[in-house]
Structures are given as structure tokens and as C-alpha cells.
N, C-alpha and C positions, 0 to 999 in steps of 0.2 A: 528532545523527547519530552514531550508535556503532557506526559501521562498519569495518572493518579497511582498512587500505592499499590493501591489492589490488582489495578492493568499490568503493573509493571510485575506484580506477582505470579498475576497469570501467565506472561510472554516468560516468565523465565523459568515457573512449569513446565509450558509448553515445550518451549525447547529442551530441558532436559528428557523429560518424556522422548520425546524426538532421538533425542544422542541415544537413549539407552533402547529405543525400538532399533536403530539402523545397527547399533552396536551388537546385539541380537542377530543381527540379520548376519550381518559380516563373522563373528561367529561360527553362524550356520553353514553359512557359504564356505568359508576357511574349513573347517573340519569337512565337509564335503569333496573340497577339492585337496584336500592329503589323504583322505580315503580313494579317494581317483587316482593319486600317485602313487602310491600304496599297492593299490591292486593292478594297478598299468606295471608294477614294478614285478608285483607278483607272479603275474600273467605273461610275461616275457617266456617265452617256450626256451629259446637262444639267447644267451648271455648280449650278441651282438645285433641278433634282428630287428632290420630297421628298417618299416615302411612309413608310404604315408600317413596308415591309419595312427600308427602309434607317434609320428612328428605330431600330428592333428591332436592327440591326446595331450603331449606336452605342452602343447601351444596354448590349447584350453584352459590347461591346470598355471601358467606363468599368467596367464588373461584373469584367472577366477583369483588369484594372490594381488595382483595389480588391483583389481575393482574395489578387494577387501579394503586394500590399504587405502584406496583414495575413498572409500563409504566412512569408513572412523574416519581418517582424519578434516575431509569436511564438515562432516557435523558435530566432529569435536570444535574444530576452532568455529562453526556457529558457536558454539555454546558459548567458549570462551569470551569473543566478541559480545555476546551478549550481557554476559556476569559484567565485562569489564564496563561494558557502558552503563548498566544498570548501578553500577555502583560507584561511575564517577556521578551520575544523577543525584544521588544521593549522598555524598559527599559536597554536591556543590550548595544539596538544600543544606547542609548543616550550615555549613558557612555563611550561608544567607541568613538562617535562620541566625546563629551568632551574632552575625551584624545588627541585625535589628534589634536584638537584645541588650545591647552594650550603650548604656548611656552617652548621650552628646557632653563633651567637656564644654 
């Protein structure tokens, strides 16, 4: 990564920006799909009735819980990936920098 300070300030904005848009989303999506289960729950006329349409509802709401989980936790670990390399970068300039500073014996 031979990027300048300020680039490297900007990519790790960005991506947080990033996490907390999808994070948002997933969110939205999650509360919408336990309002789905919720009222598929409600809406049950018969304690036991079981058609397609309501398998298809289940199906949807285990699909919309599935998407949630994998939208956080890919753009979570972007992010992480990202902090972590950003700041072995900067860790290796100290060191460098260090070295240059320490007198030749």
C-alpha cells in the first residue's frame, strides 16, 4: 500500500461509510422480515394450515435472515481488513521512521 496519509484516510472513510450504509440496510431488511413472520404468524386462520403459499412465506423470511447475516458480516470484515491493514502501514512507517532516526554507532 503506497498510499499517502490522506488516501489512506479517505479508503478507511469510505469504507466505513460503506459498513454503516449496508448495516442500515440489513437492519431494514431484518425488521421487515420478522414483521413478515410476525403477521404470517398472525394470519394463520388454523393453528395447523399448511400450504404452499405459507411454506413460500417461510422460505422467504429464512432467505431475508440468511442475506441479513451474510450483508453485516461482509462488510464488516471489509472494514476490519481494511483498519487492520491500514494500520500495520502505519506501524511499519513508525519503525522505519525509528530507524532513520537512531544514530550509526
Amino acid at each position: 500500500m503506497g498510499q499517502s496519509g490522506s488516501a489512506q484516510l479517505t479508503l478507511m472513510a469510505d469504507q466505513y461509510s460503506l459498513w454503516r450504509t449496508a448495516r442500515a440496510i440489513a437492519v431494514a431488511l431484518y425488521l421487515l422480515t420478522i414483521e413478515a413472520i410476525f403477521g404470517f404468524i398472525v394470519g394463520i386462520e388454523g393453528l395447523f394450515a399448511v400450504s404452499k403459499f405459507y411454506l413460500f412465506v417461510w422460505c422467504l423470511a429464512i432467505l431475508g435472515l440468511g442475506v441479513t447475516t451474510l450483508i453485516i458480516r461482509g462488510t464488516y470484515s471489509r472494514l476490519c481488513f481494511t483498519l487492520f491493514s491500514l494500520l500495520y502501514v502505519a506501524c511499519d512507517k513508525q519503525i522505519v521512521s525509528r530507524k532513520d532516526e537512531e544514530p550509526a554507532p
